[in-house]
C-alpha positions, 0 to 999 in steps of 0.5 A: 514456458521460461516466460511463466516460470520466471513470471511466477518467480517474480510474483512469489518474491513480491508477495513474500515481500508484501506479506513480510514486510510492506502489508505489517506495515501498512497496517500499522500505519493504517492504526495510526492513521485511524487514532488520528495519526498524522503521516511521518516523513518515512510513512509518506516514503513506505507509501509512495514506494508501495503505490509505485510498486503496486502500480508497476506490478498491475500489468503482472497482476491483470494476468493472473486473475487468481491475484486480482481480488488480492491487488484491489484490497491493497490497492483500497487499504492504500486508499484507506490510508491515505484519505485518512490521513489526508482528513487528520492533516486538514483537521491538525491544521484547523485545530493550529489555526484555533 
């Protein structure tokens, strides 16, 4: 039972914390990205640790199917972002080379 709680317990903290903090954000730079924007060292950072943590909390997530349809909408917009970005680099080194 200990095992549920503390489960539940790590589960809220990390959906506070990506309610709070890393989803605002990831959308912000998913605007950017969208506009054309290329990814800041700091962006590049958030990012990695968000994919890092997403990817550790999977093993958590697979038991509480209730999460899933949640995980895999971060798990695309991170996708999203970073196919994107991967575009506007390839396009901001074409326009360099003009």
């Amino acid at each position: 039972m200990t095992a549920n709680i503390d489960e539940e317990k790590v589960l809220r903290a990390l959906y506070i914390k990506f309610q709070e903090h890393t989803l605002p954000h990831a959308l912000s730079i998913k605007e950017e990205i969208d506009k054309g924007g290329l990814l800041s060292d700091w962006d590049i950072g958030f990012l990695e640790e968000a994919i890092d943590q997403a990817s550790h909390a999977k093993e958590l997530v697979d038991r509480f199917p209730d999460l899933q349809a949640l995980y895999a909408k971060t798990v695309s917009l991170y996708d999203e972002i970073t196919a994107q970005a991967l575009k506007n680099e390839e396009q901001a080194g074409q326009d360099a080379r003009k």
